[in-house]
N, C-alpha and C positions, 0 to 999 in steps of 0.2 A: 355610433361610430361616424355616421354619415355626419353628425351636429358637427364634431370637432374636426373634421376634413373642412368643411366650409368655414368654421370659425379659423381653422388657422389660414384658411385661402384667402379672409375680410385681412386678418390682421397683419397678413404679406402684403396688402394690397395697401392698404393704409399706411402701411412702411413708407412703403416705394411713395404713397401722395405727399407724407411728411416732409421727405427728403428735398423730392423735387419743387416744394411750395418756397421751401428755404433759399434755390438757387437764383443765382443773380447773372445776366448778359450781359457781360460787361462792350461797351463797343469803341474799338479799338482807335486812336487818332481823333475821335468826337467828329464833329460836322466835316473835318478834312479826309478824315480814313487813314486807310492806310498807306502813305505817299513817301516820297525822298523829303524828309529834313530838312529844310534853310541847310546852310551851310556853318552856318552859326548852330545850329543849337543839335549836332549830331546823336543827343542822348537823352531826347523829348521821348522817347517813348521809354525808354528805362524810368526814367523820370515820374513818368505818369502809372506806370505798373507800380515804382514805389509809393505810391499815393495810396493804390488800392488796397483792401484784402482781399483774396483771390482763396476760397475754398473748395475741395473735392465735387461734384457735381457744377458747380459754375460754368460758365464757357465764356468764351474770348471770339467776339465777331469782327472778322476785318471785311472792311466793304474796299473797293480798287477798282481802275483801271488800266487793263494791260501792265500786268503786273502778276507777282503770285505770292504765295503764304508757305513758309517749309515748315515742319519743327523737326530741328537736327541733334545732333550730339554736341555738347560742352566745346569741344575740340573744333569742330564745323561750325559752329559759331563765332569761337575768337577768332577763327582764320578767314570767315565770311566762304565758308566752302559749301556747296550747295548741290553737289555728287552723287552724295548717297543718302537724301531725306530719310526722314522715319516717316513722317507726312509731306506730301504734297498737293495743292490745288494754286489751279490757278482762273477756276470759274466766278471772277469780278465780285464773288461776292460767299463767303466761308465763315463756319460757324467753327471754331475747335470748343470739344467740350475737353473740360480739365476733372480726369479723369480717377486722378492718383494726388496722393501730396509729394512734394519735392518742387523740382525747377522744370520748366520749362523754356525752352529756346527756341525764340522765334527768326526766321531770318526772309528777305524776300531773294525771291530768286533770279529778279531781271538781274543783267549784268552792272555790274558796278552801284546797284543800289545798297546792297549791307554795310560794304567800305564807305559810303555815305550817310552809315548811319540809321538805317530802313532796317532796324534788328531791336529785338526786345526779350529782358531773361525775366519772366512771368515767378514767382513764389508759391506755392498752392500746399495751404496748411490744411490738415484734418478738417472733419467737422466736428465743430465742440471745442476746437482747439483756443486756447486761451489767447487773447489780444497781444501784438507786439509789447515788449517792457516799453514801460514810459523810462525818462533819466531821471526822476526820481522813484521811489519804493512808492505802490500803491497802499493805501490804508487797508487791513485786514477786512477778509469780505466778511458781511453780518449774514448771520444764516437766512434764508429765505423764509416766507412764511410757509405751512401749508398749503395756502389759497390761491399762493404767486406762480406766475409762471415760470417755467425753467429758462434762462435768460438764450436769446437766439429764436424762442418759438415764438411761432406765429397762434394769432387767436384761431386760425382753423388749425391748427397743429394741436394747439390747445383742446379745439372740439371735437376733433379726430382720438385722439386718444380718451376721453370722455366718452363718446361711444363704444370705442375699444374693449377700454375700461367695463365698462355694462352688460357686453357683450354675456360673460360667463353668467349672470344671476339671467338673464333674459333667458338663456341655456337651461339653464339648469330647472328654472320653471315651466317650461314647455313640457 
């Protein structure tokens, strides 16, 4: 009884390392951070979140100066209202993890920055979740081999379950 306590406590554990090998930091603004916009280009950061793919476990780092990070409601964002955060920080330097799939909305909270443009609605798909459609139809996928790996893993994802995997005959012969 004690084997199969510890064997399912490896392969919780091993979960949790797959999952977290898969996630990706995204950082937010690149070498500028997270700041007010030109005045021209108020939808640089929409812009650039539509570039990404943003999945479950991921996180979103905004680095700042005097300055802060919300994430609000739908509502609190197209009105650039900044009242009643879900999150707040404004310690010059914030990691959000993306936690769920759906939308998330980002807005900064000094005055007059989000009406300038200092806001961003993040996407955050499944994991596993299949790739945006292209505008044309993809060719039918060909089944995978045996040997291949499931498309998304990583080679320790790969070797992590290979051990996994081995775990029960190693069991079972003790």
């Amino acid at each position: 009884m004690a084997n199969l306590v510890s064997l399912a406590l490896l392969l919780a554990l091993l979960g949790a390392l797959c999952r977290s090998a898969d996630a990706t930091a995204f950082e937010v603004g690149g070498d500028d951070g997270w700041v007010v916009p030109p005045a021209s280009d108020g939808g640089m950061y929409n812009r650039w979140a539509s570039k990404n793919r943003f999945l479950v476990g991921d996180s979103v780092h905004f680095n700042y100066k005097e300055d802060s990070v919300l994430v609000v409601t739908e509502d609190d964002y197209n009105n650039c209202r900044a009242t009643h955060p879900i999150f707040f920080s404004n310690n010059d330097d914030t990691e959000v993890e993306l936690d769920r799939p759906g939308l998330f909305y980002f807005i900064s909270g000094a005055t007059g920055h989000c009406e300038r443009g200092q806001r961003m609605t993040v996407k955050v798909l499944r994991q596993g979740a299949p790739p945006p459609s292209p505008l044309t139809p993809p060719a039918p996928p060909t089944p995978p081999s045996p040997s291949a790996a499931a498309p998304g893993t990583s080679a320790l994802a790969g070797a992590i379950a290979a051990v996994a995997m081995s775990l029960p005959v190693i069991m079972l012969t003790v």
